[in-house]
C-alpha positions as CSV (number, residue, x, y, z in Angstrom):
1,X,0.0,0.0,0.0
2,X,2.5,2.3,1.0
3,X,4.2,2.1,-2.3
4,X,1.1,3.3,-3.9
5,X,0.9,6.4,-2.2
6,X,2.1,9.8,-3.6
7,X,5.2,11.7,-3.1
8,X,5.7,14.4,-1.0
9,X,7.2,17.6,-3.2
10,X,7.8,21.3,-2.0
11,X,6.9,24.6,-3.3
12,X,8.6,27.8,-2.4
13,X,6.8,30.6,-1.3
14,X,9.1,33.3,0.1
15,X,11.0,31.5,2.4
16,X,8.5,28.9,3.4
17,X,8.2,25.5,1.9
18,X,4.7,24.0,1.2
19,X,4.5,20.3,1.5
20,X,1.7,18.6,-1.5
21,X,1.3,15.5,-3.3
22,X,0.4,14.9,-6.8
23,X,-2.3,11.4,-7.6
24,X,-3.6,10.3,-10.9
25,X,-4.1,11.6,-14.4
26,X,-6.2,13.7,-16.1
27,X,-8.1,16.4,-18.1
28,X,-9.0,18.2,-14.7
29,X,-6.8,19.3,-11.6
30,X,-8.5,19.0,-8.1
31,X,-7.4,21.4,-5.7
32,X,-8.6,19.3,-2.0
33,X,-8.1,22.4,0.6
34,X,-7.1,20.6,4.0
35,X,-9.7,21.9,7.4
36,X,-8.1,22.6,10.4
37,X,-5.8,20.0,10.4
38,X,-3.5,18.3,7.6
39,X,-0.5,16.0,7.2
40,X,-0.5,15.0,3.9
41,X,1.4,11.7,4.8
42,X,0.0,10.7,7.6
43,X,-3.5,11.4,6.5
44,X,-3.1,8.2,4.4
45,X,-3.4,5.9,7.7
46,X,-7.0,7.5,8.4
47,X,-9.8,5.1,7.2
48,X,-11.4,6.5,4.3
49,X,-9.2,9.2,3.3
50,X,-7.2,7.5,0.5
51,X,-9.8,5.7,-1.0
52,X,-11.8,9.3,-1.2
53,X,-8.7,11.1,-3.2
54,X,-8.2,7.7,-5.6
55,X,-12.2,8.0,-6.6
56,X,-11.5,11.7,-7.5
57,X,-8.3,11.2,-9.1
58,X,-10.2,8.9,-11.4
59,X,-11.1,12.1,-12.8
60,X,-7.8,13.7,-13.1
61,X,-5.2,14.9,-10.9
62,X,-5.7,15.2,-7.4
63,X,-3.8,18.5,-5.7
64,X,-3.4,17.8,-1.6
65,X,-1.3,20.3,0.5
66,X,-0.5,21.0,4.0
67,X,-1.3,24.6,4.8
68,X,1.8,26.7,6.0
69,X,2.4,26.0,10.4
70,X,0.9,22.4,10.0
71,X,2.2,19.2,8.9
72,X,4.9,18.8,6.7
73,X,4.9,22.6,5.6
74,X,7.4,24.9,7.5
75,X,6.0,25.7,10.9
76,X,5.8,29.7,11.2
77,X,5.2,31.7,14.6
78,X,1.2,31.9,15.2
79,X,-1.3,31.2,12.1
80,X,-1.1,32.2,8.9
81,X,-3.9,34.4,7.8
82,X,-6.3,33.7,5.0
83,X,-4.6,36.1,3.0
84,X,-1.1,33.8,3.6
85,X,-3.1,30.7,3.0
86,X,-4.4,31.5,-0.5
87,X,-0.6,32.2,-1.6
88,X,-0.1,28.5,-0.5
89,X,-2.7,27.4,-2.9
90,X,-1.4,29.7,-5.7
91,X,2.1,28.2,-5.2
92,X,1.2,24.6,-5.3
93,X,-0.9,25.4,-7.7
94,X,2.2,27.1,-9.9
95,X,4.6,24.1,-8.6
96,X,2.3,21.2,-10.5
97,X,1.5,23.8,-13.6
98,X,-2.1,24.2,-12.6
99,X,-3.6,27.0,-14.1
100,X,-7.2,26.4,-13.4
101,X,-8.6,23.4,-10.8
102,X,-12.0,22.1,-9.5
103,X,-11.6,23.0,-5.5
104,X,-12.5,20.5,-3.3
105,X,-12.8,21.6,0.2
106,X,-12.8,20.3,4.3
107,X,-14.7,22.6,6.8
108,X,-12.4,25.5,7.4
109,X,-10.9,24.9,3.3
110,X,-14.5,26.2,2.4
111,X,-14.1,29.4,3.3
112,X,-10.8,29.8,2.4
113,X,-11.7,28.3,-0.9
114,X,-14.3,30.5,-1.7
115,X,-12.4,33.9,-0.8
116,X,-10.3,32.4,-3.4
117,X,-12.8,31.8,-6.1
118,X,-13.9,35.8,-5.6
119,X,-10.6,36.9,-5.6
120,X,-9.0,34.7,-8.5
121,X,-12.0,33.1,-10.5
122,X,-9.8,32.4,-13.5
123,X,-8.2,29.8,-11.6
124,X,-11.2,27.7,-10.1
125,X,-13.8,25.7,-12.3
126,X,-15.5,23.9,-9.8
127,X,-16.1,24.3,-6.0
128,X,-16.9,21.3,-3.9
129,X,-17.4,22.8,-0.6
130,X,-17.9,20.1,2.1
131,X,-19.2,20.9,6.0
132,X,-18.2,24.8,4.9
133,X,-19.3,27.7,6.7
134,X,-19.0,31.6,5.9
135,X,-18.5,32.8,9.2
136,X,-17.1,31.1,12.2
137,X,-19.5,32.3,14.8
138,X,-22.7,33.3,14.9
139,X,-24.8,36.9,15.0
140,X,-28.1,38.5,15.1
141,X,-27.5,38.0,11.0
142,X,-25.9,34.7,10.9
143,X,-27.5,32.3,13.7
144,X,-26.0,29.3,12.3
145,X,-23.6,28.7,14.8
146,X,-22.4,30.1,18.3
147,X,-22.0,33.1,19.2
148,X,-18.2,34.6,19.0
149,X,-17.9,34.8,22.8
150,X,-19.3,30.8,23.6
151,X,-16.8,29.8,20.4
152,X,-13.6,30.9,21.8
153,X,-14.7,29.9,25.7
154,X,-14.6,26.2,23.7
155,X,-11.0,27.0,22.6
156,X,-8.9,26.1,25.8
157,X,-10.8,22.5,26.0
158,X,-9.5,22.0,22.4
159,X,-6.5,22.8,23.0
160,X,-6.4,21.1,26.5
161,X,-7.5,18.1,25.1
162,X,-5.2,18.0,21.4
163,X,-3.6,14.8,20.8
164,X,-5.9,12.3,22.6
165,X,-8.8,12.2,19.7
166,X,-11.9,13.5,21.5
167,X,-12.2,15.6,18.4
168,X,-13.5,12.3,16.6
169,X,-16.7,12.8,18.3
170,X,-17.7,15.9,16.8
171,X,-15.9,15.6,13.2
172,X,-16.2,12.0,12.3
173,X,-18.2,10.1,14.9
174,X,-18.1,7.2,12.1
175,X,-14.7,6.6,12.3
176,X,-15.0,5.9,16.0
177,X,-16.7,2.2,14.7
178,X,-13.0,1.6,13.1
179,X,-10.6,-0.3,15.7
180,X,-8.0,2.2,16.7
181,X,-8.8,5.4,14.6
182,X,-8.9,7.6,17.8
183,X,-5.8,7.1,18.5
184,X,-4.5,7.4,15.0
185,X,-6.5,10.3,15.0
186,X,-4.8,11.7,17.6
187,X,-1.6,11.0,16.2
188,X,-2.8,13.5,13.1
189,X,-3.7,16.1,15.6
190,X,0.1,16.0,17.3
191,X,1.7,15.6,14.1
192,X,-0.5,18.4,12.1
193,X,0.4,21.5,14.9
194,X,1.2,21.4,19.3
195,X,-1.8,22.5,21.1
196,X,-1.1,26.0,21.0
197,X,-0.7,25.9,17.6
198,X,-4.1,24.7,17.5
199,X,-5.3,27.3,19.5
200,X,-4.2,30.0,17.5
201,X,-5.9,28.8,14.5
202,X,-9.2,28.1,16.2
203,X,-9.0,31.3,17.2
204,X,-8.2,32.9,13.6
205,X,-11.1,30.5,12.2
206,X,-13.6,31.2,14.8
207,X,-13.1,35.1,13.6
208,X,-13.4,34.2,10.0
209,X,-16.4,36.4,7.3
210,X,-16.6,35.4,3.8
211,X,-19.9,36.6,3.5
212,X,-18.6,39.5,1.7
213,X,-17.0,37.1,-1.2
214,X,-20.5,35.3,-1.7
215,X,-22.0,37.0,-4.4
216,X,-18.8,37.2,-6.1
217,X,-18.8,33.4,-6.4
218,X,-19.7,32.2,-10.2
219,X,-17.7,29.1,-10.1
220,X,-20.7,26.1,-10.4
221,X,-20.4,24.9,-6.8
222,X,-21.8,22.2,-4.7
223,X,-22.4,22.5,-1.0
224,X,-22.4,18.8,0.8
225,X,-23.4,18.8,4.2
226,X,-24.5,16.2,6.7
227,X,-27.8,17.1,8.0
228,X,-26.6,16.1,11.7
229,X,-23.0,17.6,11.3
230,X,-22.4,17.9,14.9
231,X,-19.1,20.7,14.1
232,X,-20.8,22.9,11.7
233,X,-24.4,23.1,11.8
234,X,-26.7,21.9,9.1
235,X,-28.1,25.5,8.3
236,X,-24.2,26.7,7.8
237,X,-24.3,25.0,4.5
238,X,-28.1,26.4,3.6
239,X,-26.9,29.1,3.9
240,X,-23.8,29.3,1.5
241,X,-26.4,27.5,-1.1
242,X,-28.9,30.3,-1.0
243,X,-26.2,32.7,-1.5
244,X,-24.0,31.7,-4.2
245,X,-25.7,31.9,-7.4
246,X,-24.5,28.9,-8.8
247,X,-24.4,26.5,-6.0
248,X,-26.9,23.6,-5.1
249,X,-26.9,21.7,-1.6
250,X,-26.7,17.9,-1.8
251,X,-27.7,16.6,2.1
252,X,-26.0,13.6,3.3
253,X,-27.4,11.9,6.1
254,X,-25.5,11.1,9.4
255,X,-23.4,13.2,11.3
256,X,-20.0,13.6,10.0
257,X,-18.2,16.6,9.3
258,X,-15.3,15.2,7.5
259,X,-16.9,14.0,4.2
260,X,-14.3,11.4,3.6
261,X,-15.3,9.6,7.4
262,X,-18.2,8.1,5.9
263,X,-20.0,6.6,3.1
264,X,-18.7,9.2,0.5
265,X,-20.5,7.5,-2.5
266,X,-22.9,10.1,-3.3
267,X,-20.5,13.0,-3.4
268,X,-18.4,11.1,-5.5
269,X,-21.4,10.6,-7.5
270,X,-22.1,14.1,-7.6
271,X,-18.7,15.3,-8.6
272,X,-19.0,13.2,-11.1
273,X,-22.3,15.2,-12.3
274,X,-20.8,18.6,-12.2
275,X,-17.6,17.6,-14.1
276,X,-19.0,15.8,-16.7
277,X,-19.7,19.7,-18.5
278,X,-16.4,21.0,-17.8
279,X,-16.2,22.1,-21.6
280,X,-19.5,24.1,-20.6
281,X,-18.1,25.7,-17.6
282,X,-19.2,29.4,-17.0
283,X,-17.4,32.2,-18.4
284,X,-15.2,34.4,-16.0
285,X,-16.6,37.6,-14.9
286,X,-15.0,40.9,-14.8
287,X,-16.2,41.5,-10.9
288,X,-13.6,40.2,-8.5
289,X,-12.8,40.7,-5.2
290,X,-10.0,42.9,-4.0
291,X,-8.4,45.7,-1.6
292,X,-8.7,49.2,-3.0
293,X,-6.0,51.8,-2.1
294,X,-6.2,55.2,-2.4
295,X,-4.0,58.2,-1.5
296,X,-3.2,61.6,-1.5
297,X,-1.2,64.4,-0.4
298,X,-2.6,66.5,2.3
299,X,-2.8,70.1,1.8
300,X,-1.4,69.7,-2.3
301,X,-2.9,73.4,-3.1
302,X,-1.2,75.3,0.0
303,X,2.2,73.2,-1.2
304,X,1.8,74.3,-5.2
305,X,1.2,77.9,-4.1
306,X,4.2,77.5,-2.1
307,X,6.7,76.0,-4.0
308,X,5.4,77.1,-7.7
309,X,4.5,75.3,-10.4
310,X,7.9,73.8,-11.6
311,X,9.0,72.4,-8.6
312,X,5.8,71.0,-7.6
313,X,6.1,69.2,-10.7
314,X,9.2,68.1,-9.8
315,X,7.9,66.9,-6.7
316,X,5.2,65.0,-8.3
317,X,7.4,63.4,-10.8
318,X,9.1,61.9,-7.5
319,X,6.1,60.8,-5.9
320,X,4.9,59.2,-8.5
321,X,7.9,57.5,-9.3
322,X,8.1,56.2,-5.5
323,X,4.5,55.1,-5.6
324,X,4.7,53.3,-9.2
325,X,8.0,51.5,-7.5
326,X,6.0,50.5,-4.1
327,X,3.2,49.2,-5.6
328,X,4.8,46.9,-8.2
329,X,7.1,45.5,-5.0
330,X,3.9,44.5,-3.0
331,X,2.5,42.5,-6.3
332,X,0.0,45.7,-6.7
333,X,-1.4,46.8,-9.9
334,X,-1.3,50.8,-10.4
335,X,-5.1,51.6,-11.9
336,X,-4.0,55.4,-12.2
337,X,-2.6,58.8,-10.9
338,X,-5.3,60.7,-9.3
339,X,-3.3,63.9,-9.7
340,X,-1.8,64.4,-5.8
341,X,-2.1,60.6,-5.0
342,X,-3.3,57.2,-6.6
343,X,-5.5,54.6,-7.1
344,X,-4.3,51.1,-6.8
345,X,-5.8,47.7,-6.1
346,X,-3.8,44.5,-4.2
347,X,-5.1,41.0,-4.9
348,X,-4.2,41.0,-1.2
349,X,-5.4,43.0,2.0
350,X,-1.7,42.1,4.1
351,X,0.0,43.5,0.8
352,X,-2.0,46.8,0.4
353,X,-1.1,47.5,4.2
354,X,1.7,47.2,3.3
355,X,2.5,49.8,0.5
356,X,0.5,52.0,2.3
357,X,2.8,51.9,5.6
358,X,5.7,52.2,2.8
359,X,4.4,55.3,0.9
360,X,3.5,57.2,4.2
361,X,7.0,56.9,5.5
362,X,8.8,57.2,2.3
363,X,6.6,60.3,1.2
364,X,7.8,61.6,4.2
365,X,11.8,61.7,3.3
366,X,10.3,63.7,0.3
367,X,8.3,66.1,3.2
368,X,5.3,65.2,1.8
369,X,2.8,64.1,4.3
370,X,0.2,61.8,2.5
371,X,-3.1,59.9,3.6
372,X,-4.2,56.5,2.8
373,X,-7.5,54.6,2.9
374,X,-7.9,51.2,1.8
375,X,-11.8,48.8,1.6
376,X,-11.6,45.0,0.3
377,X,-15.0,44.4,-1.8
378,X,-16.1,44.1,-5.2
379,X,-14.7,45.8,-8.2
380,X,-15.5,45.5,-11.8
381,X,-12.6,45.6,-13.9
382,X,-12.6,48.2,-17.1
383,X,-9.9,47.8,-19.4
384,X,-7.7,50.0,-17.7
385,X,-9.8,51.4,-14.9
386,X,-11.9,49.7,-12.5
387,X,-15.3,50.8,-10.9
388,X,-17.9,49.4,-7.8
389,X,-18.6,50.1,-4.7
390,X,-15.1,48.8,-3.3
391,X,-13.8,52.0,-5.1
392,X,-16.6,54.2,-3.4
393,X,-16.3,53.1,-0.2
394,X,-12.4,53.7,-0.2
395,X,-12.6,57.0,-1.3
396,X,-15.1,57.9,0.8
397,X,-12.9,56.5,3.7
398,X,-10.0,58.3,2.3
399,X,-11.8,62.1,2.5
400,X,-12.1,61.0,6.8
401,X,-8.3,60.4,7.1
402,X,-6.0,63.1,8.3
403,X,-1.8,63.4,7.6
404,X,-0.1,60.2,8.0
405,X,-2.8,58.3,8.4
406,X,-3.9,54.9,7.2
407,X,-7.0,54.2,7.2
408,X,-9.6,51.1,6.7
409,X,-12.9,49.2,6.9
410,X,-13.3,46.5,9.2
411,X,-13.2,43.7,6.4
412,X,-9.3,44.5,5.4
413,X,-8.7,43.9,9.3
414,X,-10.8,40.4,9.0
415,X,-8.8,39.1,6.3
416,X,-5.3,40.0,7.8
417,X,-6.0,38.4,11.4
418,X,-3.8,36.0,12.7
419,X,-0.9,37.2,10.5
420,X,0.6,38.9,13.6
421,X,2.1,41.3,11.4
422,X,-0.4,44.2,11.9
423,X,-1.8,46.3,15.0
424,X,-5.0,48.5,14.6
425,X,-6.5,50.9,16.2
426,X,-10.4,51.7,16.4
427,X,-11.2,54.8,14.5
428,X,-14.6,54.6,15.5
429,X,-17.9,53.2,13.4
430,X,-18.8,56.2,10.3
431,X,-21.4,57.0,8.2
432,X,-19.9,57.5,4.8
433,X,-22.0,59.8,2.4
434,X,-24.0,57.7,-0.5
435,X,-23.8,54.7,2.1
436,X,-27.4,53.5,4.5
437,X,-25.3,51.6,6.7
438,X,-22.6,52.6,9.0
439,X,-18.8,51.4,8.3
440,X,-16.3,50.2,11.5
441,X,-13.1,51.9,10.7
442,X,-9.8,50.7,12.0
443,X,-6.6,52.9,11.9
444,X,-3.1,51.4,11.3
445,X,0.1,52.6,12.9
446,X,2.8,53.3,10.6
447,X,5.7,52.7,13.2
448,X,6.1,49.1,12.8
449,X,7.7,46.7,10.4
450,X,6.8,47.3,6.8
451,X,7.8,44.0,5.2
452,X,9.8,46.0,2.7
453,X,10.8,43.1,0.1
């Protein structure tokens, strides 16, 4: 058996090393996005879970991957933010020469997975989103699961209990009928992250709103969930169904979370269905998800009445060379000069942060004090300008910030959690003109570590 298995390979991301194996051939690639534990080795010793990849890799090739800080991938300090984890798919994705793969996705991989299909929908053909959820807790809006403060009360008896298998009973109370599988079980847990590890992406995951990425969703995409699931609730997935315009629920009866636990013959079945019209598949749209940034020089008149019109040309000629030079380093594309500041969008919250940190201090060697304002959300993509209310909302964020300051909705701050690399500061909740509802706004401190590449 163990001769049969798949290789381990690396990919390269940075400085990090992402572990992923590579099974069958194929016309299609199936991206299978790990929950909240993975070991792509030891996996293999868990009843059910090889036998689920082969069926799908009868199909084509089958993508697994151990998420950076678990398993075989290199172990980082805390957890690595959503952000961080959909750079792991991309680069295992570029390692196998994947340019476009049905995603098939565990629990916490669901979310991830469909932040992913909003934000790059070129890439994904298919999403096969098993026991997925779009937040991790639940509100007066979203009643589908605990609240935030009973979820992380939960997290210490995770994490005092990681290692032994006792989360068998609420992920794949089927298994437990298998001589010995809660203490291979266990074994996963140990070897996928230590206890605190766990922790800290419990915590991340329990924090965790997609719902913004919904709508953006065109990939056709099937939503299995068992109607006793005793992790995520059953209404969880009813949820993402009635939200995602192309998505259908498929009910599986029973109780476990982890698809592959159990009799897995109908989602076979029905993965089956949905690739059998691959050559029909929809066509990409031009609305994505991304971060917005836009910036611009405080008090730009007073400085041109100053200084005249030559040199203040000068001056903008070095700006604008700084800020076409920041963006490209943080993988940014530059939509356009806005005159006394820019417009720029970042497949990536962290990065945007980033550049902004970057062109506030480096503006400032230049004495030029700018502002900054960023809002993840939908755009529509132009030929060479973009529009939607991602760009509104940013501007209209932008005309509340003062000199030096960075400012940003709530949902950039969601996305970025966990990375550790960021510190905010509440700016207060805003109404912003044009807008019904009120925006959280968060402030970031340009004093710490930029991440300069």
């Amino acid at each position: 058996m163990t001769s049969e298995l798949p290789e381990t390979q690396y990919a390269t991301v940075g400085d990090l090393s992402i572990a992923y194996q590579v099974m069958g051939k194929g016309p299609m690639d199936f991206v299978v996005v790990p929950g909240v534990i993975s070991h792509v080795e030891y996996f293999h010793n868990l009843h059910g879970y090889t036998d689920f990849l082969r069926e799908i890799s009868s199909l084509g090739r089958v993508i697994t991957f151990d998420k950076r800080g678990q398993g075989l991938s290199e172990r980082i300090p805390g957890a690595p933010s959503m952000e961080e984890r959909m750079d792991d798919i991309t680069t295992v994705m570029e390692a196998t020469g994947s340019e476009r793969a049905a995603f098939v996705t565990i629990s916490e991989g669901g979310s991830l997975s469909l932040l992913f299909a909003a934000t790059y929908p070129e890439k994904v053909s298919h999403l096969f989103i098993c026991g997925g959820y779009a937040m991790g807790h639940g509100t007066d809006d979203y009643p589908f699961r605990h609240s935030l403060e009973e979820r992380l009360a939960k997290v210490e008896l995770w994490r005092s209990n990681w290692g032994k298998g006792i989360a068998l009973d609420f992920v794949a109370p089927s298994l437990l009928k298998t001589l010995g599988m809660r203490e291979a079980f266990g074994q996963a847990e140990r070897l996928s992250c230590t206890p605190t590890g766990m922790k800290q992406f419990f915590v991340l995951n329990i924090q965790a709103d997609v719902r913004a990425a919904l709508d953006l969703v065109k990939a056709p995409t099937v939503i299995f969930h068992a109607r006793g699931d005793r992790q995520v609730p059953y209404g969880a997935g009813q949820h993402l169904a009635e939200n995602i315009e192309h998505a259908h629920l498929v009910t599986i009866e029973g109780d476990d979370h982890i698809v592959w636990a159990g009799d897995f013959s109908l989602v076979i079945e029905e993965i089956k269905k949905a690739c059998a019209n691959e050559t029909q598949s929809y066509s990409v749209s031009s609305r994505v998800l991304a971060t917005v940034l836009f910036t611009d020089i405080v008090n730009s008149t007073g400085q041109l009445a100053t200084m005249g019109d030559e040199e203040w040309r000068k001056l903008l000629d070095k700006h604008d060379d700084i800020a076409n030079d920041l963006v490209e380093r943080f993988q940014g594309k530059l939509v356009k000069s806005t005159g006394d500041g820019l417009l720029a969008i970042f497949d990536g919250p962290g990065r945007s942060i980033q550049c902004a940190q970057a062109l506030v201090e480096q503006m400032s060697t230049l004495e030029i004090s700018i502002r900054a304002a960023m809002h993840t959300g939908e755009i529509e993509q132009r030929k060479d300008d973009i529009s939607g209310l991602a760009v509104h909302v940013a501007a209209r964020i932008l005309g509340l910030a003062g000199g030096g300051e960075i400012l940003m909705s709530k949902l950039v701050t969601d996305l970025v959690a966990g990375s550790g690399k960021f510190s905010f500061e509440s700016f207060g909740t805003h109404e912003l003109k044009g807008f019904s509802e009120e925006f959280e706004l968060l402030k970031c401190p340009i004093n710490q570590e930029c991440g300069l590449i």
